[in-house]
PAFI-794885 format. One line per field, with one value per residue: residue number from 1; x, y, z of N, C-alpha, C in turn. Coordinates in nm, 3 decimals. Each point is the difference from the previous one (the first is absolute). Example, Ala and Ser with C-alpha at 12.3 -4.5 7.8 and 13.67 -1.06 7.14 Angstrom:
! residues 2
k (1, 2)
n.X (1.319, -0.035)
n.Y (-0.569, 0.105)
n.Z (0.780, -0.072)
ca.X (-0.089, 0.082)
ca.Y (0.119, 0.119)
ca.Z (0.000, 0.006)
c.X (0.090, -0.077)
c.Y (0.120, 0.109)
c.Z (0.000, 0.073)
***
This chain:
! residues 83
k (1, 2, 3, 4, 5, 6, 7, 8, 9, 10, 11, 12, 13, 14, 15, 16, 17, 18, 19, 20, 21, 22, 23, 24, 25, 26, 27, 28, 29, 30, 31, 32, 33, 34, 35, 36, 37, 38, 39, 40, 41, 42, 43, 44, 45, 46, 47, 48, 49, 50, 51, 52, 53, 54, 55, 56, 57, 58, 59, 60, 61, 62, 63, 64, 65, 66, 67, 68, 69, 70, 71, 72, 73, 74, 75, 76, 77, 78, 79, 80, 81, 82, 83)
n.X (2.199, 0.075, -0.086, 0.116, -0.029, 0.120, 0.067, 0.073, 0.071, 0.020, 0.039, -0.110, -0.107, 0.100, -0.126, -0.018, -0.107, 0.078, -0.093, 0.085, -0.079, 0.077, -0.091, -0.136, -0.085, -0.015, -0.089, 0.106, 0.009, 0.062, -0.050, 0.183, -0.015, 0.111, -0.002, -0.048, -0.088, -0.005, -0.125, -0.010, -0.055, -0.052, -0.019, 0.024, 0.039, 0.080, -0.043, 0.050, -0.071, -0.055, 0.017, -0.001, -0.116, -0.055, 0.119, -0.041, -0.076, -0.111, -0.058, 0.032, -0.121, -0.073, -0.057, -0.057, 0.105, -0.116, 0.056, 0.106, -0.047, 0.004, 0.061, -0.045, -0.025, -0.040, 0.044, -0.004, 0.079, 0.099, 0.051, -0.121, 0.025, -0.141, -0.034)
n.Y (20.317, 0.091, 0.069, 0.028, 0.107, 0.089, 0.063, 0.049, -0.006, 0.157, 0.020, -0.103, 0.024, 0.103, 0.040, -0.137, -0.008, -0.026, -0.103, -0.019, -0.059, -0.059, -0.099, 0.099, -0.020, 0.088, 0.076, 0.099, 0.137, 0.087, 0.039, 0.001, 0.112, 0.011, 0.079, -0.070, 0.011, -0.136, -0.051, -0.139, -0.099, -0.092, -0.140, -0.036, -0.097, 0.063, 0.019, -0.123, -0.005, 0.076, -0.067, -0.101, 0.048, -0.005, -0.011, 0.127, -0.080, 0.106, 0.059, -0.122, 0.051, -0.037, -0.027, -0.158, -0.091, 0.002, 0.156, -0.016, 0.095, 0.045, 0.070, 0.117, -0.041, -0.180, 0.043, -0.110, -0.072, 0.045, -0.047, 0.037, -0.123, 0.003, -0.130)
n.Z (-1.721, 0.011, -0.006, 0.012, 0.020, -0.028, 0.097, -0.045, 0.116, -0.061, 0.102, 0.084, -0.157, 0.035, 0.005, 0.021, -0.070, -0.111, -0.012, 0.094, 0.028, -0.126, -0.041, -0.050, 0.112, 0.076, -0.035, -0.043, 0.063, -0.064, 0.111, 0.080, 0.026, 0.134, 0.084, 0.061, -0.046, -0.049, -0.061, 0.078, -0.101, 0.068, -0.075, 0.081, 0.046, 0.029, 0.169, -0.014, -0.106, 0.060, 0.130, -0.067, -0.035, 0.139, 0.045, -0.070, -0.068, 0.028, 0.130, 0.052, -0.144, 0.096, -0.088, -0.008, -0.113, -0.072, -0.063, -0.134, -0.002, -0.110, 0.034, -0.071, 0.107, 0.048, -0.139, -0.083, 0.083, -0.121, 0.074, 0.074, 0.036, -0.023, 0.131)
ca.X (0.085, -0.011, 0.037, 0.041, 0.055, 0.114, 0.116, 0.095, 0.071, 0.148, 0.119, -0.001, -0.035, 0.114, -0.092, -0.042, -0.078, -0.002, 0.055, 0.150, -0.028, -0.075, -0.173, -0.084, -0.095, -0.161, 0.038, -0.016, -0.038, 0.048, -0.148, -0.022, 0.118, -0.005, 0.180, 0.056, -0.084, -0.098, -0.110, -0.012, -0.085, 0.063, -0.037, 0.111, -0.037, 0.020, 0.099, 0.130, 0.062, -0.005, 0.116, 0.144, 0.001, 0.076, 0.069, 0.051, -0.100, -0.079, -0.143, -0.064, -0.153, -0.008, -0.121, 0.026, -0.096, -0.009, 0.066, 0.011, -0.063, 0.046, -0.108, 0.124, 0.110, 0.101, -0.018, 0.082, 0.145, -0.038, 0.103, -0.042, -0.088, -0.088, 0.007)
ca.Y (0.107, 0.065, 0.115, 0.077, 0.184, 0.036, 0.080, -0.065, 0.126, -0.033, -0.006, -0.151, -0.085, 0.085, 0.075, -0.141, -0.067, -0.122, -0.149, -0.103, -0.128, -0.002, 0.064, -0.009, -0.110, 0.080, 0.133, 0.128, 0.110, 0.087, 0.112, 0.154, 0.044, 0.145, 0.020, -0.101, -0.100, -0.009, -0.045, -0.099, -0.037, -0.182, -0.151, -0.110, -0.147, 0.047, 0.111, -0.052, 0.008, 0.133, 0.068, -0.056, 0.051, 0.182, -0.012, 0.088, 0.023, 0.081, -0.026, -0.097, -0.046, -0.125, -0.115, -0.089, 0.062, -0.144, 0.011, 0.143, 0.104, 0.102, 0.114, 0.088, 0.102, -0.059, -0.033, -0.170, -0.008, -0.092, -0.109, -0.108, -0.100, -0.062, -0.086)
ca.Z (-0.047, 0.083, -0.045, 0.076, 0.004, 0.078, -0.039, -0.022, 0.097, -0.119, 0.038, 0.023, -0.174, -0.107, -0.139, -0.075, 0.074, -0.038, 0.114, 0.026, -0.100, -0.130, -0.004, 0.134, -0.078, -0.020, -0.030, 0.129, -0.042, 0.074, -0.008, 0.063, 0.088, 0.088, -0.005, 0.023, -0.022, -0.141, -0.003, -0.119, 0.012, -0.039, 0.004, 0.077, 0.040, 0.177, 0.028, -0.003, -0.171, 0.040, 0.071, -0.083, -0.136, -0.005, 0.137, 0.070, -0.007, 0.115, -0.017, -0.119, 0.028, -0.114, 0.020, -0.032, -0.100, -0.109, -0.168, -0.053, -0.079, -0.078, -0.062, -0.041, 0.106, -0.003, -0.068, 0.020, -0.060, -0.106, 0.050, 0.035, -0.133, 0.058, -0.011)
c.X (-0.035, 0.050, 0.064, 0.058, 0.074, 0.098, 0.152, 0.123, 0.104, 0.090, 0.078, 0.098, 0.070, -0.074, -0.037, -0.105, -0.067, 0.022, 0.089, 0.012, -0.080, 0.000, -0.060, -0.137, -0.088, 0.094, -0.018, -0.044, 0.079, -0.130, -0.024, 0.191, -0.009, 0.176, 0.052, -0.042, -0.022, -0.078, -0.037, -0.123, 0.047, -0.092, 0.050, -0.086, 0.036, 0.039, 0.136, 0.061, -0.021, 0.169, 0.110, 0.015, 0.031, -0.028, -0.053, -0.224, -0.069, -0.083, -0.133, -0.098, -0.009, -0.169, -0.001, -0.133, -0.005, 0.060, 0.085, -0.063, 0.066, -0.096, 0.115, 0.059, 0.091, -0.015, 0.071, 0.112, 0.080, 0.092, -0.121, -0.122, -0.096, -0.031, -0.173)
c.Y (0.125, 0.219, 0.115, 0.118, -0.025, 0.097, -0.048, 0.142, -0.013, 0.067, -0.151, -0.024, 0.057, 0.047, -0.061, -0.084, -0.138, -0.116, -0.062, -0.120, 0.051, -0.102, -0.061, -0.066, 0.115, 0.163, 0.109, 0.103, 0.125, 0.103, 0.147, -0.012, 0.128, -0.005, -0.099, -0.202, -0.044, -0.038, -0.098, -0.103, -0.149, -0.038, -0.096, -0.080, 0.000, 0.134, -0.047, 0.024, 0.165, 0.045, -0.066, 0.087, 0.199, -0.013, 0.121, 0.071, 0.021, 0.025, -0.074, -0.021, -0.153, -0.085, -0.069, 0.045, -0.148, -0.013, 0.160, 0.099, 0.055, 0.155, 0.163, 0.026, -0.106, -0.119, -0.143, 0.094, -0.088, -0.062, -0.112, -0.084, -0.063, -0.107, -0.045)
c.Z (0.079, -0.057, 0.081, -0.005, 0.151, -0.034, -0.027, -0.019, -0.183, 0.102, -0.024, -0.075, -0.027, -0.108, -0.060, 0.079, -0.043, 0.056, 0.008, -0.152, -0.118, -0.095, 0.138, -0.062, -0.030, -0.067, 0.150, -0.086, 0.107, -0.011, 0.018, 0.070, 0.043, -0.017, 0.115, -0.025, -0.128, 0.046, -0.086, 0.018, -0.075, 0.034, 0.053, 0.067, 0.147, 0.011, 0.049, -0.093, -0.040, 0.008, -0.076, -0.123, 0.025, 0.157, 0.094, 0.012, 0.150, -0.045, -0.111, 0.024, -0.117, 0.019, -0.130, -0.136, -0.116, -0.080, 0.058, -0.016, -0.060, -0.055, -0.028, 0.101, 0.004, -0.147, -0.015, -0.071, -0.119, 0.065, 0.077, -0.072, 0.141, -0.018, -0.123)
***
C-alpha cells in the first residue's frame, strides 16, 4: 500500500477534488489549499490507481506503508470499514 500527498490543480477539478470513481478502497484527506491548488493526502495501491482516481494529480510524494494510520489531523472516515 502505498501513502501519497499531491496537488490537485481546481481549475482541473472544477472546485472538486473528489475521486473520479466511488467507492474507493482506502480513505483520502483534503490537508490544505492555496488559490490554486488543494492539497490531498491517500492510500492507494498504485500510482496508476492514483491517476484513475484524480486525473489531474502533481507533484506526488508517495512511500510504501504497512497500514492506515489514523490520527486528528487525518481522522478514519465513517464510510471506511477496516479489514
Amino acid at each position: 500500500m502505498i501513502r501519497a500527498r499531491f496537488f490537485v490543480n481546481k481549475e482541473e477539478c472544477i472546485g472538486d477534488y473528489r475521486p473520479l470513481r466511488w467507492p474507493i478502497q482506502y480513505p483520502y484527506w483534503c490537508t490544505g489549499e492555496s488559490a490554486h491548488y488543494f492539497v490531498l493526502v491517500a492510500y492507494i495501491n498504485s500510482i496508476e490507481e492514483l491517476k484513475d482516481l484524480w486525473p489531474e494529480a502533481s507533484n506526488i510524494e508517495s512511500e510504501e506503508v504497512d497500514k492506515v494510520f489514523f490520527s486528528d489531523r487525518f481522522p478514519k472516515p465513517d464510510w471506511y470499514k477496516e479489514d
